[in-house]
MMTF fields as JSON, N, C-alpha, C and O atoms, coordinates in Angstrom:
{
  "mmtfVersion": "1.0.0",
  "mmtfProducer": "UNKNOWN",
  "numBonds": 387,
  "numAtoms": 388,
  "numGroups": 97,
  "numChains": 1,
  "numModels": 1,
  "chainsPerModel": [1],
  "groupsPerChain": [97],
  "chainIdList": ["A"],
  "bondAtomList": [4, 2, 8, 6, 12, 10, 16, 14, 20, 18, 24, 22, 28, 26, 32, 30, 36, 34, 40, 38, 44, 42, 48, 46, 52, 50, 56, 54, 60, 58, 64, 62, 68, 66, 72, 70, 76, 74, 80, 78, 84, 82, 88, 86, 92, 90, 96, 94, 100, 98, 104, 102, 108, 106, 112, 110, 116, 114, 120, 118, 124, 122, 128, 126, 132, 130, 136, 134, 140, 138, 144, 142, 148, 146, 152, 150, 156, 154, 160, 158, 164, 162, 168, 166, 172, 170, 176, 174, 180, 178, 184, 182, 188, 186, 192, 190, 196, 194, 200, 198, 204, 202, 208, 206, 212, 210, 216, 214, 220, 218, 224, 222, 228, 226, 232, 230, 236, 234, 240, 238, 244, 242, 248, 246, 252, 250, 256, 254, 260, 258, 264, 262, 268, 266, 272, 270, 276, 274, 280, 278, 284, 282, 288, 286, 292, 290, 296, 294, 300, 298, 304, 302, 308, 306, 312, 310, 316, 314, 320, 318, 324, 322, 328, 326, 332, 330, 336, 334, 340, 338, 344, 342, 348, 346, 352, 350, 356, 354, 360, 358, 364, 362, 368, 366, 372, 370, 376, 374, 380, 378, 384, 382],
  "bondOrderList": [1, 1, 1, 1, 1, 1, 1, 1, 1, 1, 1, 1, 1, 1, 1, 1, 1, 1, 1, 1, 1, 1, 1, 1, 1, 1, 1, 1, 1, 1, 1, 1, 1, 1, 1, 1, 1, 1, 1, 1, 1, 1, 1, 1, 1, 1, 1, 1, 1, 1, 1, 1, 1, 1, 1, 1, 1, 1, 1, 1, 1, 1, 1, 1, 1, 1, 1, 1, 1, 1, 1, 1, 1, 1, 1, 1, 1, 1, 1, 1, 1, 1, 1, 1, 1, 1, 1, 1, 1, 1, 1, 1, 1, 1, 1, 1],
  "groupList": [{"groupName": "UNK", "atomNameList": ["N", "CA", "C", "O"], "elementList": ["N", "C", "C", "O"], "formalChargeList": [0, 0, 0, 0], "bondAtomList": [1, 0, 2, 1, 3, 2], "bondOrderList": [1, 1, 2], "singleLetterCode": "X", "chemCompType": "L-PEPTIDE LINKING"}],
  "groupTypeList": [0, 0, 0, 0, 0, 0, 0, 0, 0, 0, 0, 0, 0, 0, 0, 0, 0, 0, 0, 0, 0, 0, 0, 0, 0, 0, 0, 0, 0, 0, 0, 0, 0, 0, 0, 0, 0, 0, 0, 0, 0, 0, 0, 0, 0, 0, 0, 0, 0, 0, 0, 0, 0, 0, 0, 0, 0, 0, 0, 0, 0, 0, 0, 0, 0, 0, 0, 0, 0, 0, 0, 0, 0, 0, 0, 0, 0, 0, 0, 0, 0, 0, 0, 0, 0, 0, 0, 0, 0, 0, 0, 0, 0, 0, 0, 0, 0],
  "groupIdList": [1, 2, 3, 4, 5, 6, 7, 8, 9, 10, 11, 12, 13, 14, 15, 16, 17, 18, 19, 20, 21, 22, 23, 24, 25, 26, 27, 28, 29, 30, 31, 32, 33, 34, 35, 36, 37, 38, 39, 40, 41, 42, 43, 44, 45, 46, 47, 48, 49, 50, 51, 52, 53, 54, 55, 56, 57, 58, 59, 60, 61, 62, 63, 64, 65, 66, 67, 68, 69, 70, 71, 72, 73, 74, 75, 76, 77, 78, 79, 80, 81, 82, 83, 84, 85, 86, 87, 88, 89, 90, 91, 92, 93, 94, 95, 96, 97],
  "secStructList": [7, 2, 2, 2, 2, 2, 2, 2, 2, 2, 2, 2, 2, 2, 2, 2, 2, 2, 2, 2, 2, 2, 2, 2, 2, 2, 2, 2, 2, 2, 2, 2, 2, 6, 6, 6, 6, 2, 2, 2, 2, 2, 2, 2, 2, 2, 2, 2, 2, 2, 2, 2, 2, 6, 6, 6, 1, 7, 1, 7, 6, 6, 6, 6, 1, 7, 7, 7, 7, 1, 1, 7, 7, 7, 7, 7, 6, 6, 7, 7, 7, 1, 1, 7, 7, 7, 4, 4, 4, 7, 1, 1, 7, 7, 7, 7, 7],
  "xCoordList": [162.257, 161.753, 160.238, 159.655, 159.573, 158.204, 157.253, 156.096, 157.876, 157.54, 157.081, 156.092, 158.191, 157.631, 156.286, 155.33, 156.432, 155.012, 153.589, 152.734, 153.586, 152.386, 152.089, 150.892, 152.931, 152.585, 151.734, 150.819, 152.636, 151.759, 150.764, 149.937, 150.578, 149.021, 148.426, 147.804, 148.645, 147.425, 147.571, 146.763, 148.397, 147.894, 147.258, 146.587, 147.092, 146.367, 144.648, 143.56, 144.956, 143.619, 142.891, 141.674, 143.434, 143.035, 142.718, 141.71, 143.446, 143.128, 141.563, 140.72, 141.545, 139.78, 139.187, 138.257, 139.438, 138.183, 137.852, 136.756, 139.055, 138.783, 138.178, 137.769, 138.004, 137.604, 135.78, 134.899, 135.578, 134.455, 133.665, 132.448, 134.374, 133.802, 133.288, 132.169, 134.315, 133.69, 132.295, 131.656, 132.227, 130.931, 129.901, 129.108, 129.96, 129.156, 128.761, 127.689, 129.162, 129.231, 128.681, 127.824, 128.811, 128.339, 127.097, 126.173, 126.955, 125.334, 124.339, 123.11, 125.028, 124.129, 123.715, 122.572, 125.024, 124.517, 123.014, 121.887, 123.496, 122.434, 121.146, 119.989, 121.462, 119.855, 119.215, 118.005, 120.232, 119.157, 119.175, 118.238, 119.751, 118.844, 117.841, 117.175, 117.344, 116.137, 115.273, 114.156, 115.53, 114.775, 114.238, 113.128, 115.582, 114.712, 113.916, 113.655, 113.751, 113.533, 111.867, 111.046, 111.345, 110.325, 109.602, 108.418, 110.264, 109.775, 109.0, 108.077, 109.708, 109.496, 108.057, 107.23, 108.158, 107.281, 106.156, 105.1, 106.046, 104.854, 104.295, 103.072, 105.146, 104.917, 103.99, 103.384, 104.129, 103.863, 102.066, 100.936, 102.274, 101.087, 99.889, 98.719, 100.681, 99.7, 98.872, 97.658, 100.003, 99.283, 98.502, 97.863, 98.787, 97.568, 96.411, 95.401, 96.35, 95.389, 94.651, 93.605, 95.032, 94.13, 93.978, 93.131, 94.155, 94.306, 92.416, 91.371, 93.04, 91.446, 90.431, 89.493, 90.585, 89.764, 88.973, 87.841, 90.161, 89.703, 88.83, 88.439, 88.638, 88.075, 86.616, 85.741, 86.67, 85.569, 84.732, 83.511, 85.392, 84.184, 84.817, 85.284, 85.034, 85.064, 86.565, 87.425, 86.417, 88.123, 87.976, 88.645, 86.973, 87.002, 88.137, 88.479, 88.559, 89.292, 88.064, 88.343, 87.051, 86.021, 85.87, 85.855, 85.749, 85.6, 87.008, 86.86, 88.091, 89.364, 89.485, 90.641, 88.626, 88.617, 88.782, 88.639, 89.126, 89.374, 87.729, 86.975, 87.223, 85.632, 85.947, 87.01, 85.173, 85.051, 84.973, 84.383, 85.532, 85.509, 84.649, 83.824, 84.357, 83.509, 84.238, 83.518, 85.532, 86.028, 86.11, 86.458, 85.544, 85.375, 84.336, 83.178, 84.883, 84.318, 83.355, 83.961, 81.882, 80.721, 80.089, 79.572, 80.172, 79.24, 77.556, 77.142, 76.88, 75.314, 74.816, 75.323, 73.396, 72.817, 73.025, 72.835, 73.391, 73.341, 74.978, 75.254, 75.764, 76.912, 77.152, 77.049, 77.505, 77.967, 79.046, 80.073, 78.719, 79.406, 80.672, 80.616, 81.747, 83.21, 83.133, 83.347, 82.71, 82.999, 81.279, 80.232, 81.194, 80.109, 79.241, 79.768, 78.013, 77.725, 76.766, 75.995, 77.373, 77.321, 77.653, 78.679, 77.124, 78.149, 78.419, 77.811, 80.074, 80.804, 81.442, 81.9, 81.322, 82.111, 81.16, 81.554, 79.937, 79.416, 79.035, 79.271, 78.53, 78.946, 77.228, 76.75, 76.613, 74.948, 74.213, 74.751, 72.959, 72.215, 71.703, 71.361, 71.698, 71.105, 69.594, 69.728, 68.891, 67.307, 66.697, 65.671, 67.071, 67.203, 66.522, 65.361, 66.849, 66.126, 64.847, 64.381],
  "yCoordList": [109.045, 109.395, 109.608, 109.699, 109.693, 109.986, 109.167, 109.368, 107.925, 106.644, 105.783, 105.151, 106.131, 105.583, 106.456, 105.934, 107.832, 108.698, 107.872, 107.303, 107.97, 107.279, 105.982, 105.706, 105.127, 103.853, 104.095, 103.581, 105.052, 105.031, 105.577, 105.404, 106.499, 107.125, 105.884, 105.464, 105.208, 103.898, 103.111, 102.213, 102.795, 101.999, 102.195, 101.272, 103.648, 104.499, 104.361, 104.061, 104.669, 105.19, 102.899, 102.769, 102.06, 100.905, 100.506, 99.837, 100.835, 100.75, 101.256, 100.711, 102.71, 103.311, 102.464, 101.825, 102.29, 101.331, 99.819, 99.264, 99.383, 98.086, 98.588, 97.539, 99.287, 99.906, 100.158, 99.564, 101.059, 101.119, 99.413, 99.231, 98.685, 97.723, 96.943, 96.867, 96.606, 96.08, 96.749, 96.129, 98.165, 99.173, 98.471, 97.575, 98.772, 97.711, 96.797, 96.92, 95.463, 94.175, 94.327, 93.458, 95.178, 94.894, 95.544, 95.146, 96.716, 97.126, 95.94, 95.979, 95.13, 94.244, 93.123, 92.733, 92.677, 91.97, 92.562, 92.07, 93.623, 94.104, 94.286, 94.286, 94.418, 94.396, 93.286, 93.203, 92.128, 90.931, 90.27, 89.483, 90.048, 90.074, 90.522, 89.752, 91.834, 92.696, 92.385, 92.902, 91.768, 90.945, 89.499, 88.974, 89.157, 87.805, 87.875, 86.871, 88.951, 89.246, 89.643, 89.442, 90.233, 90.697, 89.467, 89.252, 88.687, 87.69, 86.677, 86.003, 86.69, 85.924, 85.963, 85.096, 87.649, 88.242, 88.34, 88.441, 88.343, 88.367, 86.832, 86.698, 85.656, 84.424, 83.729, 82.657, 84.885, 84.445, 85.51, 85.044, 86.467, 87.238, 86.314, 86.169, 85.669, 84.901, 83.781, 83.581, 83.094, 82.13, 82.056, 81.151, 83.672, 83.968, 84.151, 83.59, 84.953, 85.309, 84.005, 83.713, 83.297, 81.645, 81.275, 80.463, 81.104, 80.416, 81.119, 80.631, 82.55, 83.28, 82.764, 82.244, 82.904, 82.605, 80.97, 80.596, 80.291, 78.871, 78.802, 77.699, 79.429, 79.56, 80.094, 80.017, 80.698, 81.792, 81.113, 81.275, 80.272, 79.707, 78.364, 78.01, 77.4, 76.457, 76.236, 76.887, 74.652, 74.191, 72.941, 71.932, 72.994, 71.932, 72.535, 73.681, 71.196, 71.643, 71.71, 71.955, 71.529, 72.049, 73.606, 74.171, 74.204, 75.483, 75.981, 76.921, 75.59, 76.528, 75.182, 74.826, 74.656, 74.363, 75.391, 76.549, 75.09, 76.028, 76.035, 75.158, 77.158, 76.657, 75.908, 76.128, 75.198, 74.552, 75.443, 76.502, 74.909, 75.72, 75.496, 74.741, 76.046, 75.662, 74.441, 73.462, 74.192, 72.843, 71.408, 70.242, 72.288, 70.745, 69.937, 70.256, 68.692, 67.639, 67.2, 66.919, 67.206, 67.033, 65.852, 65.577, 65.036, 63.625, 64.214, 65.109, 63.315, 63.946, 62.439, 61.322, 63.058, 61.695, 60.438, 59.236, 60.958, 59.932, 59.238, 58.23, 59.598, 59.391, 57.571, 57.083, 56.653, 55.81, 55.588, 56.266, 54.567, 54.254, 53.619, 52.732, 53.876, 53.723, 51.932, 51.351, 51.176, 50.222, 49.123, 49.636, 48.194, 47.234, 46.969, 47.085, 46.649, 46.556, 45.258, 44.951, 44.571, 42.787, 42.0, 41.915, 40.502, 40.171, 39.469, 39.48, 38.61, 37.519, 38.555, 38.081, 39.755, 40.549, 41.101, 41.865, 40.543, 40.831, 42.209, 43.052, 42.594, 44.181, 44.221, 45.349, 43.47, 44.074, 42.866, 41.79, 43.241, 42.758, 41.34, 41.776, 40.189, 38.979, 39.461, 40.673, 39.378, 39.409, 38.212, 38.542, 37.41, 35.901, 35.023, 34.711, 34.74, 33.923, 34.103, 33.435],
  "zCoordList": [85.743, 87.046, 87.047, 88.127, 85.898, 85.839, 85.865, 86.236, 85.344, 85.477, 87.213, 87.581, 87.799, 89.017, 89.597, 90.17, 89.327, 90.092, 89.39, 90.068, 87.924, 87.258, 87.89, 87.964, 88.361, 88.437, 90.307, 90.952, 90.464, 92.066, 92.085, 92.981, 90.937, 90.619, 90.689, 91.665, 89.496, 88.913, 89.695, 89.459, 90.897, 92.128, 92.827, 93.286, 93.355, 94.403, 93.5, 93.992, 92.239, 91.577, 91.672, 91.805, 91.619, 91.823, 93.061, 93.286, 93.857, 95.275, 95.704, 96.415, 94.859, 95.465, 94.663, 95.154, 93.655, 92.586, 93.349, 93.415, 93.855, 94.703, 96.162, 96.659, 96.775, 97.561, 97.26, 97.883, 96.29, 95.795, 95.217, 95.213, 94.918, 94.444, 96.292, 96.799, 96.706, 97.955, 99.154, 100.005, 98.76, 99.519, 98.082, 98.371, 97.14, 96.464, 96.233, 95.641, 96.438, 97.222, 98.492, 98.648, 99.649, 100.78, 100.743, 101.451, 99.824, 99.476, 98.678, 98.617, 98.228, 97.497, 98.639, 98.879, 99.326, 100.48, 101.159, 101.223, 101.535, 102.559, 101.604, 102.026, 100.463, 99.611, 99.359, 99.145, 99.381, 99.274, 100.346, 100.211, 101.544, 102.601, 103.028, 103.721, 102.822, 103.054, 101.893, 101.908, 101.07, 99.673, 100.63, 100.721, 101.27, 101.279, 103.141, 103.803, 103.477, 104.86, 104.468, 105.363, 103.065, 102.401, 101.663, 101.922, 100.784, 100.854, 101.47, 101.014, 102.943, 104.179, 104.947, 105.228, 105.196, 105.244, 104.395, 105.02, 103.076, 101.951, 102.21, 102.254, 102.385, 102.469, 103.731, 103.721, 104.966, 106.375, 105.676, 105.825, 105.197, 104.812, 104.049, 104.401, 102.734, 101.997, 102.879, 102.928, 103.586, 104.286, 105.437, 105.975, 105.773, 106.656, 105.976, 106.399, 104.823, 104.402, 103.881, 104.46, 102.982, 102.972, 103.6, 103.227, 104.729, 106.05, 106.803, 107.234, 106.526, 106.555, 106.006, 106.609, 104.484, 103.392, 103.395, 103.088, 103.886, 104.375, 105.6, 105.981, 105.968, 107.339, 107.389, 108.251, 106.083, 105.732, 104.953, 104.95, 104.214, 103.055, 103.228, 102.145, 104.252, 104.285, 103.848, 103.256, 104.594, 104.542, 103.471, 103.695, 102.118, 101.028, 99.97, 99.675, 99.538, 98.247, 97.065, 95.891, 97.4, 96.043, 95.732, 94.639, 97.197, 97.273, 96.583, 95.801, 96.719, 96.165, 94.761, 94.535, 94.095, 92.901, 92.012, 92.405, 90.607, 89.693, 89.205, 89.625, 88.235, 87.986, 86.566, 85.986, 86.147, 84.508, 83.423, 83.211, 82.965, 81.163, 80.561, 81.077, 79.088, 77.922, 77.88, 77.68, 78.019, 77.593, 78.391, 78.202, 79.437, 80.523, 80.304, 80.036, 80.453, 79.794, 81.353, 82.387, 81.281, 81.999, 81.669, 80.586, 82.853, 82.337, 82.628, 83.364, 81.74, 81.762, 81.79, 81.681, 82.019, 82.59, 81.142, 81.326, 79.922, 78.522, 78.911, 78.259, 79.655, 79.646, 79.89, 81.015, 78.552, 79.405, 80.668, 80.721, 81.694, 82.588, 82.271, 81.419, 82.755, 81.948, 81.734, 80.67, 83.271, 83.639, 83.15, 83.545, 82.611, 82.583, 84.229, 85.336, 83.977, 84.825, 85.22, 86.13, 83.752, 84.137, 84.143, 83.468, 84.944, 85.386, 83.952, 82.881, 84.599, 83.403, 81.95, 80.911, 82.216, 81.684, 80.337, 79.455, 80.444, 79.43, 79.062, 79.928, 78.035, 77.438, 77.275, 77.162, 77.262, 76.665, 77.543, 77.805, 77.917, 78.719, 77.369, 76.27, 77.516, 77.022, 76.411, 76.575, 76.1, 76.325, 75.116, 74.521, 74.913, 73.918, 74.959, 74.696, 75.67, 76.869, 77.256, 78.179]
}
């Protein structure tokens, strides 16, 4: 006879645990909606704010360039030109003639 009371304990005591699990589930719902409601919001913020910034110092992509490194490679006036610049494909100016 003791047997049936325990088992209705540990149903009752499963019942609140499934109970508790679903108020937890619906707290997580409601937390990441308000996650992605903040997001939304931070996103409508940034792009105002560049939107500013663009406005402020010009709408070039030079201005929102990254700046050069020690490692950026700078052509200078010694720099050959990638491409020839005579004709018939030749690589050095004649001067034989």
């Amino acid at each position: 006879m003791i047997l049936p009371r325990y088992l209705s304990v540990i149903s009752y005591q499963l019942s609140v645990i499934s109970y508790q699990l679903s108020v937890i589930s619906y707290q997580l719902s409601v937390i990441s909606y308000q996650l992605s409601v903040i997001s939304y919001q931070f996103t409508d913020y940034c792009l105002l704010f560049t939107g500013r910034l663009r406005r402020a110092f010009g709408n070039t992509e030079k201005s929102f360039s990254p700046h050069p490194t020690p490692h950026t490679q700078h052509p200078t006036p010694y720099t050959p030109h990638p491409t020839p610049h005579f004709p018939n494909g030749q690589s050095r100016l004649d001067l034989s003639r």
